[in-house]
C-alpha positions as CSV (number, residue, x, y, z in Angstrom):
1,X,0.0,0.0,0.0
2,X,1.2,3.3,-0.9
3,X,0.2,6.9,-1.5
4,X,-0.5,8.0,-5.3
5,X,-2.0,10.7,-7.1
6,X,-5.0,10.0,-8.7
7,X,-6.9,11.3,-11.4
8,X,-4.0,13.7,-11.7
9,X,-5.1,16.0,-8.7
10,X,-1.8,16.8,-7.4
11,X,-0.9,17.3,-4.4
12,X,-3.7,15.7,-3.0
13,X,-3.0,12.1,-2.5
14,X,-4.8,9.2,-2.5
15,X,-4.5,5.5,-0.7
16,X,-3.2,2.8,-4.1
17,X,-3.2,-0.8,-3.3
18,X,-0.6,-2.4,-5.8
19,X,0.7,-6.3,-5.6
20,X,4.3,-6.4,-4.4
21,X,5.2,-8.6,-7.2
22,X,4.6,-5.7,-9.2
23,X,2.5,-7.1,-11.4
24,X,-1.2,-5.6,-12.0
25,X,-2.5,-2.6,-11.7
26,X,-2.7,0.3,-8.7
27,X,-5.9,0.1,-7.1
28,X,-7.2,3.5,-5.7
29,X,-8.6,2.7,-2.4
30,X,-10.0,6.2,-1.4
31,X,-10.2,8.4,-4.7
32,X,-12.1,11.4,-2.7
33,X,-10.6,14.0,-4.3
34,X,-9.4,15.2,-1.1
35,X,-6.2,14.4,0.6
36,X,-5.4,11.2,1.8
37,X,-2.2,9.1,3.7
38,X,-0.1,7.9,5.7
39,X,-0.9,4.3,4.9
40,X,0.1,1.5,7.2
41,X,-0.8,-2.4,7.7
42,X,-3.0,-3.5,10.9
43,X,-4.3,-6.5,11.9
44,X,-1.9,-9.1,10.4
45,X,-2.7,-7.4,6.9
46,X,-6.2,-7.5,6.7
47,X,-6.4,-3.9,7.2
48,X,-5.0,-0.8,6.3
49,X,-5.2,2.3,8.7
50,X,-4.9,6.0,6.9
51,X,-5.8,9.7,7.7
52,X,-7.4,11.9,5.5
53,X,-9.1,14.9,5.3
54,X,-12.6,13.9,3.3
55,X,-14.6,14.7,7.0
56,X,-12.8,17.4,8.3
57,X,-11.4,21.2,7.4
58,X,-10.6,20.3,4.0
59,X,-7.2,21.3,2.0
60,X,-8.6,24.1,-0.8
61,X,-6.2,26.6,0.3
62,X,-3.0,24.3,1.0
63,X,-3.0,24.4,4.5
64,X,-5.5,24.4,7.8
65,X,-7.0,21.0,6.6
66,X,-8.4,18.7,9.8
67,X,-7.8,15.2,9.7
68,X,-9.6,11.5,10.7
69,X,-8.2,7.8,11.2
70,X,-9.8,5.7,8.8
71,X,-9.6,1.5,8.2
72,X,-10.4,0.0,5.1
73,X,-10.7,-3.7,5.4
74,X,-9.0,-5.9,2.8
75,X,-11.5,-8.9,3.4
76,X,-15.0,-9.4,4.2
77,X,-14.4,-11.9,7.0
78,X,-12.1,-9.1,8.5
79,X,-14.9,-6.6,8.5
80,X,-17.7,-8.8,9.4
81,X,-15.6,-9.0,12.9
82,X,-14.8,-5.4,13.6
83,X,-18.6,-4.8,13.4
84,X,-19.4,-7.3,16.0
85,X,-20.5,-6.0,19.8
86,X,-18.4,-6.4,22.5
87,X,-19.9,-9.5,23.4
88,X,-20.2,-11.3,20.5
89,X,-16.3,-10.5,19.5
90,X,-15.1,-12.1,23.4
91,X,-16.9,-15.4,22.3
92,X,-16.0,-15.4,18.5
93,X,-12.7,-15.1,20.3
94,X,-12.9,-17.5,22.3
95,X,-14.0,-20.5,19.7
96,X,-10.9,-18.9,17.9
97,X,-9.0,-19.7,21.0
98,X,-10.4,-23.4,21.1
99,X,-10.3,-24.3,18.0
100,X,-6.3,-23.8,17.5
101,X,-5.9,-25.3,20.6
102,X,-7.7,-28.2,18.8
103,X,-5.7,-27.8,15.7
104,X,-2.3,-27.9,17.9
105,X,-3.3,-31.0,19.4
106,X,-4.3,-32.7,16.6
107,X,-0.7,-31.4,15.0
108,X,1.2,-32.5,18.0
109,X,-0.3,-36.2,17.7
110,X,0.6,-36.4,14.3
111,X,4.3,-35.4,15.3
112,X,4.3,-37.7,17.9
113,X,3.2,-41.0,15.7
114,X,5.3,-40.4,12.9
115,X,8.2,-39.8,15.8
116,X,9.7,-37.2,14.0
117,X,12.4,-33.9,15.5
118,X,11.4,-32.3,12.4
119,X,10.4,-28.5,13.0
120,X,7.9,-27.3,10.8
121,X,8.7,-24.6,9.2
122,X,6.2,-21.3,9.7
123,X,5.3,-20.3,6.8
124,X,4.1,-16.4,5.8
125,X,0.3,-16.0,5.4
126,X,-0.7,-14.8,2.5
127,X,-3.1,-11.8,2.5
128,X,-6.4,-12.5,1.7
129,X,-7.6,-9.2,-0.6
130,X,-11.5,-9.1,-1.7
131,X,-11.5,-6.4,-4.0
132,X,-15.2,-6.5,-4.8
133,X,-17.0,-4.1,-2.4
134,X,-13.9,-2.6,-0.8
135,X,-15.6,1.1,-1.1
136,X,-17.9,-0.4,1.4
137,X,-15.7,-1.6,3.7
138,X,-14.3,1.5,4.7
139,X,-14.8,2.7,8.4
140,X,-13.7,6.2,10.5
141,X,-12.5,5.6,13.5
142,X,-12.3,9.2,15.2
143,X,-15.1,10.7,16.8
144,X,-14.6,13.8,15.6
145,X,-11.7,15.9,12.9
146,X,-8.8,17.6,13.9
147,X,-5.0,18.4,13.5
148,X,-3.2,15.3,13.7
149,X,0.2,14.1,13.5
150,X,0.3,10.1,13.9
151,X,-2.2,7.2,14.9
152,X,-1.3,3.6,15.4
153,X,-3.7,0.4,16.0
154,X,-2.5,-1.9,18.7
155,X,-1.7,-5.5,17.7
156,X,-5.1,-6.8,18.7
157,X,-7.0,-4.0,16.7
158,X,-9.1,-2.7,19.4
159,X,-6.9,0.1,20.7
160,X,-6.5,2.9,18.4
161,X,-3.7,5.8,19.8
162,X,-3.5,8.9,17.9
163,X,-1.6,12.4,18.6
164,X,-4.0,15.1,18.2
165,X,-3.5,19.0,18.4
166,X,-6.9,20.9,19.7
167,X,-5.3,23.6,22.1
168,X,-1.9,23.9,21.6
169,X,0.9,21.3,20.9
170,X,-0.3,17.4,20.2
171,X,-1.3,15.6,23.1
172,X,-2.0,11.1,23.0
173,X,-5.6,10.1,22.8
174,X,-6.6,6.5,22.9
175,X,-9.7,5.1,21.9
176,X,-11.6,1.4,22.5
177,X,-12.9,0.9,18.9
178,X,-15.1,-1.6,20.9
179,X,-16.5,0.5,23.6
180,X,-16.2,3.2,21.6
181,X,-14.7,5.5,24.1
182,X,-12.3,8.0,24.3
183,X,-9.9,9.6,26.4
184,X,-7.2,11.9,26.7
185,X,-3.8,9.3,27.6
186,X,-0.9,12.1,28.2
187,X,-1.4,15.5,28.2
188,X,2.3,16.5,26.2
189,X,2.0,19.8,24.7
190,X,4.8,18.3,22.2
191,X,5.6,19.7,18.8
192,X,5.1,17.4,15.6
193,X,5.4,13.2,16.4
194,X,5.9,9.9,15.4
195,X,4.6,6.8,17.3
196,X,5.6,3.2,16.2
197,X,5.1,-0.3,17.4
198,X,7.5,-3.0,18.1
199,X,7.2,-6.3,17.0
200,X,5.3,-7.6,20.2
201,X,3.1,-4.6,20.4
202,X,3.8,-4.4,24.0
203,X,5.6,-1.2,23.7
204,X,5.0,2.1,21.2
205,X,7.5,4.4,20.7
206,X,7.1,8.2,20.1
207,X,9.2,10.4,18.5
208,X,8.7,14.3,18.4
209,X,10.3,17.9,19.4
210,X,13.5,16.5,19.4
211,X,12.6,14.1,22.6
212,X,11.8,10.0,22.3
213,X,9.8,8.4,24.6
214,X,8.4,4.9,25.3
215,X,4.9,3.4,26.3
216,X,3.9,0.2,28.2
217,X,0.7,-0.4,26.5
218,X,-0.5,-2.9,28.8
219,X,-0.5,0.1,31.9
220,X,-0.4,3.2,29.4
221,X,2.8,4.2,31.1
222,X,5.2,6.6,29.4
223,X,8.5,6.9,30.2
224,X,11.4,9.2,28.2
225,X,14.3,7.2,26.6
226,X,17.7,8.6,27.2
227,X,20.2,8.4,24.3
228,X,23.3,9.8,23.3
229,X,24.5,10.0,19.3
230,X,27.5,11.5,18.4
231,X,28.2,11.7,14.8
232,X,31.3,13.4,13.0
233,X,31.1,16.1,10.3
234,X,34.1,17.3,7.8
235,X,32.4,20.8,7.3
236,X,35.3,21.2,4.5
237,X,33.8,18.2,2.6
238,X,30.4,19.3,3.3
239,X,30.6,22.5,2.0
240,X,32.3,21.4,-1.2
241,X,29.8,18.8,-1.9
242,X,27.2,21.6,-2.0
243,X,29.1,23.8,-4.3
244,X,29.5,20.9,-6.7
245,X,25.7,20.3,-6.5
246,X,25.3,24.2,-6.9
247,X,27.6,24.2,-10.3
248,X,25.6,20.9,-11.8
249,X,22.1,22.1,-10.8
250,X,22.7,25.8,-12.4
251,X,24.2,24.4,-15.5
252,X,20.9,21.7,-15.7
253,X,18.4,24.0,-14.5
254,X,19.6,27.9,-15.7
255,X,15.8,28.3,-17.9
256,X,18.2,29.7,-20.7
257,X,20.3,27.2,-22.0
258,X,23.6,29.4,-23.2
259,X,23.3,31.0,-20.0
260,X,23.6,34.1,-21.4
261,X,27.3,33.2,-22.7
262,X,28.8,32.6,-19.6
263,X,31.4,30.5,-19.5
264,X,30.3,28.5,-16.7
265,X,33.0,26.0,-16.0
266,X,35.6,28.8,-16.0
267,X,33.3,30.9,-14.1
268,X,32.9,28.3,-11.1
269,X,36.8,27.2,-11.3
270,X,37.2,30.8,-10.6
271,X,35.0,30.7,-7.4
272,X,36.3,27.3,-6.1
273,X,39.4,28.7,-5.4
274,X,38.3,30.4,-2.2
275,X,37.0,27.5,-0.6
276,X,39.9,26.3,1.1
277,X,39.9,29.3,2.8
278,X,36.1,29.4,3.9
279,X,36.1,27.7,7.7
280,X,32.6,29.1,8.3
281,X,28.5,28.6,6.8
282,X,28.7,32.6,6.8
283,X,31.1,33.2,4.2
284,X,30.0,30.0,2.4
285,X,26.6,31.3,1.8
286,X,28.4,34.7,0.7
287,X,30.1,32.5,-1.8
């Protein structure tokens, strides 16, 4: 899944759906006309969670827009299971649960007649993609627009976290897409974020104004990660990469192409010259 323009509306972006083979052609999952992205996979691929602006203050003027989190399910099966109540998703759950408990059972008697130390190799599911009806099968998740900088589905799908700006800076929200309640989780104040998940989904990371933190999400704890990066620049080099990429891009770019009969290799020989003696960004720029 990626963003695309479609219809030729750029900048406005919409959600594509293309097979990773390559093969095929780029389905346009949202095609609103309105801005749409930040694509990402959730619940072991039969989902794919996205903002967009279709609901909210909407992008005519190129900025002020107001976003939503949005799901668009893959599969019917998928679907058919995020509408269920509470209820009726803990016991559809729970004859899950049984029956690969029965399935691991029957496995493990199989292994244990045949008296083999053979692992079985896991093997990637395949995603199951229905595209027939897919329009229909696509859901908002926020209970109301606004200026948002990153949301994130827990593992299980039934936690949605999102960082949402209505005062001042963005602050973490968290919703129960079952109970269909909301809260505010940290009150931050921060600048422009980036939460992710790790593997286990026991943990989301955020990133923004310069600071990382980490959440528990089992207790909704945060806690700030120290680091310490130390990285090594030779300005010299630096600086004379950019006046090479100044030199090339002038030449390509000048919009007439004789520019104006300047001798342009002789011209920016004769300018090199100083930058052995340049020590500073100052004098560079002067350059």
């Amino acid at each position: 899944t990626w963003e695309c323009i479609g219809n030729r509306h750029d900048p406005y972006s919409d959600i594509g759906l293309v097979r990773a083979d390559g093969t095929g052609e780029v389905v346009n999952l949202t095609g609103s006309g309105y801005t749409s992205g930040s694509p990402r996979w959730v619940m072991d691929g039969n989902a794919i969670l996205f903002t967009t602006e279709r609901y909210g203050m909407r992008n005519h003027a190129s900025w002020g827009s107001l976003d939503d989190v949005m799901l668009v399910f893959v599969n019917q099966d998928a679907y058919d299971k995020f509408r269920l109540n509470k209820e009726d998703y803990e016991l559809q759950k729970e004859l899950e649960k049984e029956q690969d408990e029965a399935a691991e059972k029957k496995d493990d008697k199989k292994k244990d007649d045949k008296k083999s130390d053979k692992k079985k190799e896991e093997s990637a599911k395949d995603i199951e993609v229905e595209l027939d009806g897919i329009q229909d099968r696509i859901v908002r998740l926020t209970p109301n627009s606004s200026s948002l900088a990153s949301a994130i589905l827990s593992k299980d799908g039934e936690q949605l976290y999102y960082l949402s700006s209505f005062e001042g800076g963005f602050d973490m929200w968290k919703m129960d897409l079952r109970k269909h309640e909301t809260k505010l989780l940290h009150k931050m104040d921060a600048g422009w974020g980036n939460m992710e998940l790790d593997k286990e989904g026991k943990n989301l990371f955020v990133l923004g104004a310069g600071t990382l933190q980490k959440m528990d999400t089992g207790s909704d704890a945060l806690k700030p990660v120290s680091y310490k990066a130390v990285m090594k620049m030779d300005r010299a080099a630096e600086r004379e990469y950019m006046f090479d990429h100044v030199c090339k891009q002038e030449k390509k770019r000048f919009y007439e192409v004789n520019m104006h009969g300047v001798d342009w290799e002789m011209m920016s020989a004769s300018y090199r010259k100083f930058l052995p003696h340049i020590n500073n960004n100052y004098d560079f720029a002067e350059l």
